[in-house]
MARBA-3410 file (N, C-alpha, C, O; in Angstrom, 1 decimal):
86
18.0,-3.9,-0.6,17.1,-4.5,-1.6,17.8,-4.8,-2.9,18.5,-4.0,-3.5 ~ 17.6,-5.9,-3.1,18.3,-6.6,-4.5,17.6,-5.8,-6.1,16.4,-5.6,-6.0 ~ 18.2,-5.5,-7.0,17.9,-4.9,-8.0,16.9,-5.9,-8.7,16.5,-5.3,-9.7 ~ 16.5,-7.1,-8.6,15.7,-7.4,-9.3,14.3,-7.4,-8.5,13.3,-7.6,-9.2 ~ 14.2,-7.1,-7.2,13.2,-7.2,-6.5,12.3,-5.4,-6.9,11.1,-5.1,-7.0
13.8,-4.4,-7.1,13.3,-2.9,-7.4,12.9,-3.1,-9.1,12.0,-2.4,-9.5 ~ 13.4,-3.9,-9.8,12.4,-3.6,-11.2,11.1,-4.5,-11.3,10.3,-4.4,-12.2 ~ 11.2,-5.4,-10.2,10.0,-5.9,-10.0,8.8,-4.9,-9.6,7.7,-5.2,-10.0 ~ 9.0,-4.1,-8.9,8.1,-3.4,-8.4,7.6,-2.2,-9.1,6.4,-1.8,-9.3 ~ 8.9,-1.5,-9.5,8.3,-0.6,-10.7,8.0,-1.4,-11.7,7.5,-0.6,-12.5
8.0,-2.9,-12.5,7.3,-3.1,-13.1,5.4,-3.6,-13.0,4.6,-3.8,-13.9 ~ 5.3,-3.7,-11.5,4.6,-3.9,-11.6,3.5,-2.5,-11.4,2.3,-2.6,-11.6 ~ 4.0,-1.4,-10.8,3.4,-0.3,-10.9,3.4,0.5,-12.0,2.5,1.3,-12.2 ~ 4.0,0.4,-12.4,3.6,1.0,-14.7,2.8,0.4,-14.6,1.9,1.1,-14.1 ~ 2.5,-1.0,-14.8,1.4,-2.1,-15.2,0.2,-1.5,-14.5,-0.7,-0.8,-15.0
0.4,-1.7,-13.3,-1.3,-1.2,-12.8,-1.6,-0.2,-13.0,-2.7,0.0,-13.3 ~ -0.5,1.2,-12.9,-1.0,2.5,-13.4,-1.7,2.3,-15.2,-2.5,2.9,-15.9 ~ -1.1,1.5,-15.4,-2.0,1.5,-17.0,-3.0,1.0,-16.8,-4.0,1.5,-17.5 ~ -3.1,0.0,-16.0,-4.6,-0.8,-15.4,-5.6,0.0,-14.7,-6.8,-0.2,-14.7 ~ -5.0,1.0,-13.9,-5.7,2.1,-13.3,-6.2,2.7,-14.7,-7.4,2.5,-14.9
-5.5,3.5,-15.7,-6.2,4.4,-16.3,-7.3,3.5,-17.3,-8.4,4.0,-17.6 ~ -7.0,2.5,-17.6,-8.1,1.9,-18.7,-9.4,1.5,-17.6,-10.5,1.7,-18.0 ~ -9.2,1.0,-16.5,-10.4,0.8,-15.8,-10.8,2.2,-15.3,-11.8,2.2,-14.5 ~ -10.3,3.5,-15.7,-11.1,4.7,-15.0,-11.6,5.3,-16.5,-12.4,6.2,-16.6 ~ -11.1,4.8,-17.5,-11.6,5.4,-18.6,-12.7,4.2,-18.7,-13.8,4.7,-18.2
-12.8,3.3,-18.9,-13.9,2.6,-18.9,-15.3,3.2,-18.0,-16.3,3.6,-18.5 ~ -15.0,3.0,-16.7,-15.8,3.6,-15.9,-16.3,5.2,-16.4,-17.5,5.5,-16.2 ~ -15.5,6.2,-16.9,-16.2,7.2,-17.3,-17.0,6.7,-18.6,-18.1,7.1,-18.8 ~ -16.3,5.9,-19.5,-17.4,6.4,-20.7,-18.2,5.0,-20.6,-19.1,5.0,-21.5 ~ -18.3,4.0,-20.0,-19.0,2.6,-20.1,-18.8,2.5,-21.8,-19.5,2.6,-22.8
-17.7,2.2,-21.6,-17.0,1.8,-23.6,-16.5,0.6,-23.8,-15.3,0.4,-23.9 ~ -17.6,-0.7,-23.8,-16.7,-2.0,-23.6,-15.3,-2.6,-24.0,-14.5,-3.4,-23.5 ~ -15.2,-1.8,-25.2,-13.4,-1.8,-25.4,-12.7,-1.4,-24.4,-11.5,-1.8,-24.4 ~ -12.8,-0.9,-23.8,-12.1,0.1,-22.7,-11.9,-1.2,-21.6,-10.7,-1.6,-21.4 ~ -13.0,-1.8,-21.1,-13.0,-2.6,-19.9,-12.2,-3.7,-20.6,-11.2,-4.2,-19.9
-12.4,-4.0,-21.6,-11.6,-5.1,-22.4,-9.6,-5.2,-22.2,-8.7,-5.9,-21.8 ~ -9.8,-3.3,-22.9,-8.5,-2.7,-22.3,-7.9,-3.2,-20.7,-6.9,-3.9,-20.2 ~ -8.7,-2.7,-20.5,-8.1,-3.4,-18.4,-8.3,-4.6,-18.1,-7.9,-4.8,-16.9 ~ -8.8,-5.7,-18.6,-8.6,-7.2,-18.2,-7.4,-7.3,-19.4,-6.4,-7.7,-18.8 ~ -7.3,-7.2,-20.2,-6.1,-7.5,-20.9,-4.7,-7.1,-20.6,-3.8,-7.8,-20.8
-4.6,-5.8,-19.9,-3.6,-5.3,-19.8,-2.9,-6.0,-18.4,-1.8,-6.4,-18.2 ~ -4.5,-6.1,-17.4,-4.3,-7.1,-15.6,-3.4,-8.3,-16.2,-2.3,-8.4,-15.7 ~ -3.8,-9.3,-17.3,-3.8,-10.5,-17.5,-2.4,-10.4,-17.6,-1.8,-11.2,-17.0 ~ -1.7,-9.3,-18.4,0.1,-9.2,-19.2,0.8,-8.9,-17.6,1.9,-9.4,-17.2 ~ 0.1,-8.0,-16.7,1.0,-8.1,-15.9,1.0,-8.5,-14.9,2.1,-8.4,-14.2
0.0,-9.2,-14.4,-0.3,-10.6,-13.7,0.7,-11.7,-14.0,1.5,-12.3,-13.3 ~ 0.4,-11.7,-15.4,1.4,-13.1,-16.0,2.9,-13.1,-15.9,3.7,-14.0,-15.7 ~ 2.8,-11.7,-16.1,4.5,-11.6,-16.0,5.6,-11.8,-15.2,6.7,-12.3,-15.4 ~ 4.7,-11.1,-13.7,4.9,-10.7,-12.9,4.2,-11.8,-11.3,4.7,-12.8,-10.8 ~ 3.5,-11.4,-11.1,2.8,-12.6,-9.9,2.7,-13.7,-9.8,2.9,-14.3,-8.7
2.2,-14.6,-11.3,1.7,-15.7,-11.4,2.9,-16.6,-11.5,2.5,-17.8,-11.7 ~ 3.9,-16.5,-11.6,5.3,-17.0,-11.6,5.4,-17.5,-10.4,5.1,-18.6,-10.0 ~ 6.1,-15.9,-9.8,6.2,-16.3,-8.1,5.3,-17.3,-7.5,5.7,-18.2,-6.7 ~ 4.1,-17.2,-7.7,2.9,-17.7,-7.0,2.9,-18.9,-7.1,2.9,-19.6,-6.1 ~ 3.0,-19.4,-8.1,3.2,-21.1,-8.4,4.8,-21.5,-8.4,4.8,-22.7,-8.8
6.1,-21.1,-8.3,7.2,-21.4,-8.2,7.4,-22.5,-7.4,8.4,-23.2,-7.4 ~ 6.3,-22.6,-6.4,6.9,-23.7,-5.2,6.0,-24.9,-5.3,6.1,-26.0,-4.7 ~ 5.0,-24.6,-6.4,4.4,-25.9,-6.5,4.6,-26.5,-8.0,4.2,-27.5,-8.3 ~ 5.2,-26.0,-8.5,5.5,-26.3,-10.2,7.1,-26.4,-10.8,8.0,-25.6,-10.4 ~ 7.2,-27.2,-11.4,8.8,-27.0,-11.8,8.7,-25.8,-12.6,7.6,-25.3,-12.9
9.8,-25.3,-12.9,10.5,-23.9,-14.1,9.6,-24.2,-15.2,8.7,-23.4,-15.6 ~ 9.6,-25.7,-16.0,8.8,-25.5,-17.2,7.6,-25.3,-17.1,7.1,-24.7,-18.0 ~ 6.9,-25.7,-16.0,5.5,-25.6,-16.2,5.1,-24.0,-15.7,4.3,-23.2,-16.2 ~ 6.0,-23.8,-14.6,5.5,-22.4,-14.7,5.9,-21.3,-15.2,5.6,-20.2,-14.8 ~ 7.1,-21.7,-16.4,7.2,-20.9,-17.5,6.0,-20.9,-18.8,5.8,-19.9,-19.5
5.2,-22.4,-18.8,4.6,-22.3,-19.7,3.0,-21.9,-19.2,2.1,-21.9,-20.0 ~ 3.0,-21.5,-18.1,1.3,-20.7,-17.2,1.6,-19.7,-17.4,0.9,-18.9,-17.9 ~ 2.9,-19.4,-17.0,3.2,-17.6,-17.2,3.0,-17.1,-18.7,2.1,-16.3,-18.9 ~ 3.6,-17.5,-19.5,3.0,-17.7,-21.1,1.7,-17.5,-21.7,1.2,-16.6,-22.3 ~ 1.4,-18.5,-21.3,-0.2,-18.6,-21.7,-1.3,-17.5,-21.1,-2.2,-17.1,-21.9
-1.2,-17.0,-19.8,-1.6,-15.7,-19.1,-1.4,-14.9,-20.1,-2.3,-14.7,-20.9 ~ -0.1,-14.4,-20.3,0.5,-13.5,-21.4,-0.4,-13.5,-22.4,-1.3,-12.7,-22.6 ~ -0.4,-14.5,-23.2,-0.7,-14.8,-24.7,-2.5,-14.3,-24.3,-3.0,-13.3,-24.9 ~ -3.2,-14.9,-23.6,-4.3,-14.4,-23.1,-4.5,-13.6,-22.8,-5.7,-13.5,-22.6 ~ -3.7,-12.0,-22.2,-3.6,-10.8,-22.1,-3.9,-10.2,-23.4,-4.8,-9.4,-23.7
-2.8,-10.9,-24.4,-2.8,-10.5,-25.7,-3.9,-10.6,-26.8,-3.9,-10.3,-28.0 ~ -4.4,-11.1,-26.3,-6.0,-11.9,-26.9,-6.7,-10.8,-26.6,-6.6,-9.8,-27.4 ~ -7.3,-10.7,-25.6,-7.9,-9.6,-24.8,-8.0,-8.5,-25.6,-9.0,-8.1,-26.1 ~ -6.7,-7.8,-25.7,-6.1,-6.7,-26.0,-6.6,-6.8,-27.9,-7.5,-5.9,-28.1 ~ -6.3,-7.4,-29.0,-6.3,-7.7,-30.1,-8.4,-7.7,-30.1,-9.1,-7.2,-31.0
-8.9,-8.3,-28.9,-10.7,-8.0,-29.2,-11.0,-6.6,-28.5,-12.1,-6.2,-28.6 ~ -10.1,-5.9,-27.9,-10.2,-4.6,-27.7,-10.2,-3.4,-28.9,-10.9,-2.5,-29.4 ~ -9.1,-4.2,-29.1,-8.7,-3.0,-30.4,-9.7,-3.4,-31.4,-10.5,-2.5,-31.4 ~ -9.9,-4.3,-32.3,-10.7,-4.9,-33.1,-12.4,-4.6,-32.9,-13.1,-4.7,-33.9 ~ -13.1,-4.2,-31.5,-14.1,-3.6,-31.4,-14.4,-2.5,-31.1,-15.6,-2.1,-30.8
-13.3,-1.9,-31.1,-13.4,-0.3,-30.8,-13.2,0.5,-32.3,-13.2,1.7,-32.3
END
């Protein structure tokens, strides 16, 4: 297995383990920041990570450098009305 395929994977299992804990803290306290927390955090590692690969064969590098981005940036959004209503 190629080393970028192994930090692919542990990166994407940090990511969901963080995605696991904000959607189980959500679910315990029904704290809309909280669920906010876990679509924001999905969106960062979604973007980073999946939504690349996934469109790589139908998009040149720019375009799906600039989807992968924008996911991100929209993660970060998320995250900023999380914090900001909690």
């Amino acid at each position: 297995m190629e080393i970028d395929t192994i930090i692919l994977l542990i990166h994407l299992a940090v990511g969901f383990f963080l995605v696991f804990l904000a959607a189980k803290a959500f679910k315990k306290t029904r704290y809309p920041p909280m669920g906010l927390l876990a679509i924001g955090f999905s969106m960062i590692v979604l973007g980073d990570t999946v939504v690349g690969d996934a469109i790589s064969g139908i998009a040149s590098e720019g375009v799906k450098d600039v989807v992968e981005e924008l996911i991100e940036i929209s993660g970060f959004v998320v995250l900023i009305l999380a914090v900001k209503k909690s």
